[in-house]
N, C-alpha and C positions, 0 to 999 in steps of 0.2 A: 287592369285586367289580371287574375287569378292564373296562376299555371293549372294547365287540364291535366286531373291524375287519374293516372288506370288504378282503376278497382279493386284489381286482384295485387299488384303489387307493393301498392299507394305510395307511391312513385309518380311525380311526374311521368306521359307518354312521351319515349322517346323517336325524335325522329331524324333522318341520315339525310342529310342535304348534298347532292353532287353536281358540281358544277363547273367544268371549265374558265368559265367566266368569274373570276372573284369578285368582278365589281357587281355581278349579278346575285351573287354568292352572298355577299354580306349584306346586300338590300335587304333578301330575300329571309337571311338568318336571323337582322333586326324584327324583322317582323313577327316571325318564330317564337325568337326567344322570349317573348312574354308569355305566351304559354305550353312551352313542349321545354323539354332537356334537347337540344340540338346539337347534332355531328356534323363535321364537313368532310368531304373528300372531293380531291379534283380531276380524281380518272377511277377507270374500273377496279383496278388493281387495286387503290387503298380503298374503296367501296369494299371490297369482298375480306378484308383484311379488316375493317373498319366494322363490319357484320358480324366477325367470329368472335371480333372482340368483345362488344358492346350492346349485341342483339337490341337493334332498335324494334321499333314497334310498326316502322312506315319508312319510307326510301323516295324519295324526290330522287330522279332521275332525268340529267339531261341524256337526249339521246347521244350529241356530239361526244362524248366522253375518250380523251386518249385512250391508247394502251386495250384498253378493251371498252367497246363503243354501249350503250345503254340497254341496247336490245341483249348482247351477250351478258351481261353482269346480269340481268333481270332473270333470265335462264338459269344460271348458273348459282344466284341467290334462291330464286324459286328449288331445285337441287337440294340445297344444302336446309332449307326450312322445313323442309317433309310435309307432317302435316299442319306443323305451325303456322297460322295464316297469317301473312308480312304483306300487306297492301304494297303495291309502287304505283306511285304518279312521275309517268314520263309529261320532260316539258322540252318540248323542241320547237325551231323558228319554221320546219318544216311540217305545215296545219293538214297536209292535204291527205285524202280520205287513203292512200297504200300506206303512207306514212302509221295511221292513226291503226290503222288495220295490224298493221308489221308492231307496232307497241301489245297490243293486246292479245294477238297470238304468241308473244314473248313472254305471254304471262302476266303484264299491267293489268290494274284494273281503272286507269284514270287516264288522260292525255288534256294535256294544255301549251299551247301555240304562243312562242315566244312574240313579242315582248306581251308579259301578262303582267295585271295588276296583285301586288302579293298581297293585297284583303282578297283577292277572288283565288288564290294559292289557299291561303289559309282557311278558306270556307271550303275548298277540295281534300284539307287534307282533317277537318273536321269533321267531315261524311264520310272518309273513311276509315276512321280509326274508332266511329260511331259505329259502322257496319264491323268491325273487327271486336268493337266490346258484344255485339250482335252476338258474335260468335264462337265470342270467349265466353259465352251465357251458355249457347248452346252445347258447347266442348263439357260442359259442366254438367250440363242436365244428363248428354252422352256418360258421361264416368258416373253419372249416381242411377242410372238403370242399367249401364252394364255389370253394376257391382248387388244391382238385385236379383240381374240375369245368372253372374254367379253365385248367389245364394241358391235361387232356385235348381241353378242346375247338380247342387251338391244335394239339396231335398231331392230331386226328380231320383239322383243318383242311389241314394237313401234306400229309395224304395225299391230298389231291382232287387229281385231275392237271392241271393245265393244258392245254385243247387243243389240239394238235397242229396246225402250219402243214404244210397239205398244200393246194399248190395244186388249184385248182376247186372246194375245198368250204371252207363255211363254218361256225363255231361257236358257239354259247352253252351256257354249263352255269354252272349256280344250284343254289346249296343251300344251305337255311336251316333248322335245327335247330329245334324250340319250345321246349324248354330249351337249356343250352348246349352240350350236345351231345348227338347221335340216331343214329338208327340209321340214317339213309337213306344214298346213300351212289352214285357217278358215277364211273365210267374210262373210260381211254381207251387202248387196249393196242399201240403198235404190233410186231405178230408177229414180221414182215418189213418188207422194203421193199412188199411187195406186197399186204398183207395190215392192216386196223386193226380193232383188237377197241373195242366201243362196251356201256357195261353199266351196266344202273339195278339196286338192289336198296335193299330197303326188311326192317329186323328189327323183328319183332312188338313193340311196349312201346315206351317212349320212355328215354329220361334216360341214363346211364351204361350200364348191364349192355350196352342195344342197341347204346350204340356200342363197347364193347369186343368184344359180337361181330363186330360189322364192320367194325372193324380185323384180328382174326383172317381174318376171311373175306379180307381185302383182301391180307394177306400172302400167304395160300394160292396166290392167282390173281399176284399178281406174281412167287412164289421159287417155285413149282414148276410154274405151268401156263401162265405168260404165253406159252409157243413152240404150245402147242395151239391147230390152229385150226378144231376143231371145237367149234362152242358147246354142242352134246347133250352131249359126253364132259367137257366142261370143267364143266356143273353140275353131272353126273352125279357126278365125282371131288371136289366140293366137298362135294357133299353127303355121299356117305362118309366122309370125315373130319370133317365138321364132326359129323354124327349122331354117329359114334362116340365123338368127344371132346369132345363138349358135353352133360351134361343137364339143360340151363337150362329146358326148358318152351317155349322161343324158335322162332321162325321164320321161316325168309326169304323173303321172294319175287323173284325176281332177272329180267330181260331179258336177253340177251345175244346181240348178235348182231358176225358179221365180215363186213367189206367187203371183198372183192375190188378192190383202185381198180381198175386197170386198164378194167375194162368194170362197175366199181360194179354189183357183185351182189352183195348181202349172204344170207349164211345166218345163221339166227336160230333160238333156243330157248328157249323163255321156261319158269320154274318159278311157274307162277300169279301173276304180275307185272300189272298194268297193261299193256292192249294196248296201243301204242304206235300212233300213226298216220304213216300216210304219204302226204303230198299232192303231185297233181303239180297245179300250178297253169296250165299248157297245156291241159288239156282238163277238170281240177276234179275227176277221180276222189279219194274218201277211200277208204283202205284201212288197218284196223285188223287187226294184227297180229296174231293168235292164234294158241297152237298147243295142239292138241285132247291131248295127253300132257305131263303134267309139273307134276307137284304141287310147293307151295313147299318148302324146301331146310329139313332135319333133322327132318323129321316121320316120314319112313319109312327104310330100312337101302337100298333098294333103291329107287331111284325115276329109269325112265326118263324119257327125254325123245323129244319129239320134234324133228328140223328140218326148217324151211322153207327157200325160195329168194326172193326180190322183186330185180326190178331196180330200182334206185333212178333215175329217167330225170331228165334236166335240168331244169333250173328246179322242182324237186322240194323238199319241206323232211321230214328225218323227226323224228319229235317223241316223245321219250323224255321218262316223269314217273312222280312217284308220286302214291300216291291222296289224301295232303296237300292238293294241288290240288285235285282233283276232287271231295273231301268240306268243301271249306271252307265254314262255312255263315254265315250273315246273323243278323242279331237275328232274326228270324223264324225261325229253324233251318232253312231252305231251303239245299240245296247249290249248290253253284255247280254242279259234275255234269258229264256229258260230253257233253251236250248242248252246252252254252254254252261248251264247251271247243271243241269242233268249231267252233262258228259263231266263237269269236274265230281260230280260226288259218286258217280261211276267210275271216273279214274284212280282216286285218291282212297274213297270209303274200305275197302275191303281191307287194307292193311294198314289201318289208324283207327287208335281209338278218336270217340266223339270230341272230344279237348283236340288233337290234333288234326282232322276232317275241318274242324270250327276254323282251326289259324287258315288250314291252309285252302280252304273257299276264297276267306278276305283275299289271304295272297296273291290267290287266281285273278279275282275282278280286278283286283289292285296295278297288278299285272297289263291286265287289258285296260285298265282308262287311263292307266300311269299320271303323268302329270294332273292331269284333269280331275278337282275335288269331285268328290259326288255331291248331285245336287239334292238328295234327299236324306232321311234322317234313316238308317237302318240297324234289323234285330234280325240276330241269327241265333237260332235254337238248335243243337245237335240232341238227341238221344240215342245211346247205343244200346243195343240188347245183345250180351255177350251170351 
């Protein structure tokens, strides 16, 4: 018989035999040692001392074990292995179902009922170190799509534009994925000299799929529609194309509006987005953006829009986001919401420019769900009109 070698280290698989019993011990090791590298210890204490040394592959565990009894060292190893996955096969003379129970709540993933034949040992600890190479396969295929995931999300990152130095107005733009990369997604278009396109959109789902549609989307509007500067016609022709050549299940919901600098009038059309607000903090009017036509982007073949007009007047902030923000919730599962979104850009906006409004929104929600990630992927737009 051949010694059984792991894969990844080609190496013999090592395994930690414990056993109070020597005469059990060395039965059981003969049998072993024709194909495993094999360790002995005869209480908990040189087991865990014998683990840091040696990092076996598998752990035979009797439960009887001095010093510290088989169920605690199993605990205590499980601890110290993270997510390194270390099979134990408990073998005790006590077979009965609390027993067997009390082993695998401890973290085992095997149990065998002393006195055992050590070929029906040896075929237990061959099925597990089978399901352990299982896993070492999968630990693998995990590191070669998380290392795609980060490629992607340094392209996703790629593409956020920088904003634009355009005297009299000011900028912040945030975007933070919940995994490494999302669907949300921020531009800043300039048309012309006279003209700057400003766009939140948010794709249905999170992780990969969402951001590779919104890199699609994001080409679309840079190589063929960046000189339009109508915001109806610009969702309008995204979403034909995207309809027709995507059928993910996905969908977007997008803001988009252009500023006129000159006299800062913005026309706007949103595809079921997040209304956006606009405050003038001179006289304190909130005006929340909506437009009563236009469903999110790839849902329907045909799907008008509507557009609006707003002057955007001085001392003004308009505040572009997605619902990330506005759904993030507390250990209590209370949203933050747009209530409390209003009161902080009414509390803060008047005496910050838009870069410092931006920080200190996150702060606020940050604030409110504290420990608690957000579970979505969010973009926050400030524009100030000084």
């Amino acid at each position: 018989m051949t010694m059984d070698i792991n894969p990844y280290t080609s190496a013999p698989w090592r395994v930690l035999l414990a056993d109070p019993s020597l005469e059990l011990q060395s039965q059981t090791r003969s049998n072993l040692d024709l194909e495993y590298a094999v360790y002995t210890a005869e209480n908990g204490l040189d087991v865990l001392e014998t683990y840091q040394q040696e990092r076996p592959d598998l752990l035979v565990l009797a439960v009887d074990l001095p010093k510290l009894d088989g169920y605690e060292t199993c605990k205590k190893i499980k601890g110290i292995c993270g997510r390194r996955f270390v099979p134990v096969i408990f073998v005790s003379e006590a077979g009965d179902m609390s027993s067997v129970k009390k082993g695998f709540l401890s973290g085992g993933e095997d149990f065998l009922s002393k006195p055992y034949n050590p070929e029906e040992l040896s075929i237990r600890v061959h099925a597990a170190l089978r399901t352990k190479k299982l896993y070492l396969q999968l630990m693998k295929a995990y590191e070669l799509i998380d290392r795609e995931r980060d490629t992607l999300a340094d392209i996703q990152r790629k593409f956020l534009s920088a904003p634009p130095e355009i005297p009299g107005l000011q900028f912040h733009a945030q975007y933070q994925p919940s995994s490494k990369a999302g669907g949300d997604y921020y531009d800043f278009i300039q048309i012309d000299k006279d003209h700057l396109g400003v766009l939140t959109a948010d794709v249905s789902g999170h992780g990969i799929p969402a951001a590779i549609i919104m890199a699609m989307k994001r080409i679309l509007l840079r190589s063929f529609l960046s000189q339009q500067r109508s915001p109806s016609k610009t969702l309008e022709a995204l979403n034909e194309i995207l309809f027709n050549n995507l059928k993910t299940g996905h969908f977007i919901t997008a803001f988009y509006g252009v500023i006129h600098l000159p006299t800062r009038v913005m026309t706007y059309s949103s595809a079921g987005h997040c209304p956006p607000y606009l405050i003038n903090y001179d006289n304190g009017e909130v005006r929340e953006l909506k437009s009563e036509k236009g469903f999110p982007l790839m849902i329907l073949p045909n799907n008008p829009m509507d557009e609006s007009k707003v002057q955007i007047a001085h001392n003004s902030k308009l505040v572009l986001y997605t619902d990330g923000i506005i759904e993030a919730r507390n250990a209590a599962g209370e949203e933050f919401g747009r209530k409390r979104f209003v009161e902080t850009l009414m509390k803060f906006g008047a005496n910050r420019n838009a870069d410092a409004l931006g920080l200190e929104i996150i702060k606020t929600v940050k604030d409110y769900i504290q420990d608690v990630p957000f579970n979505d992927d969010y973009t926050l737009v400030v524009l100030g009109i000084e």
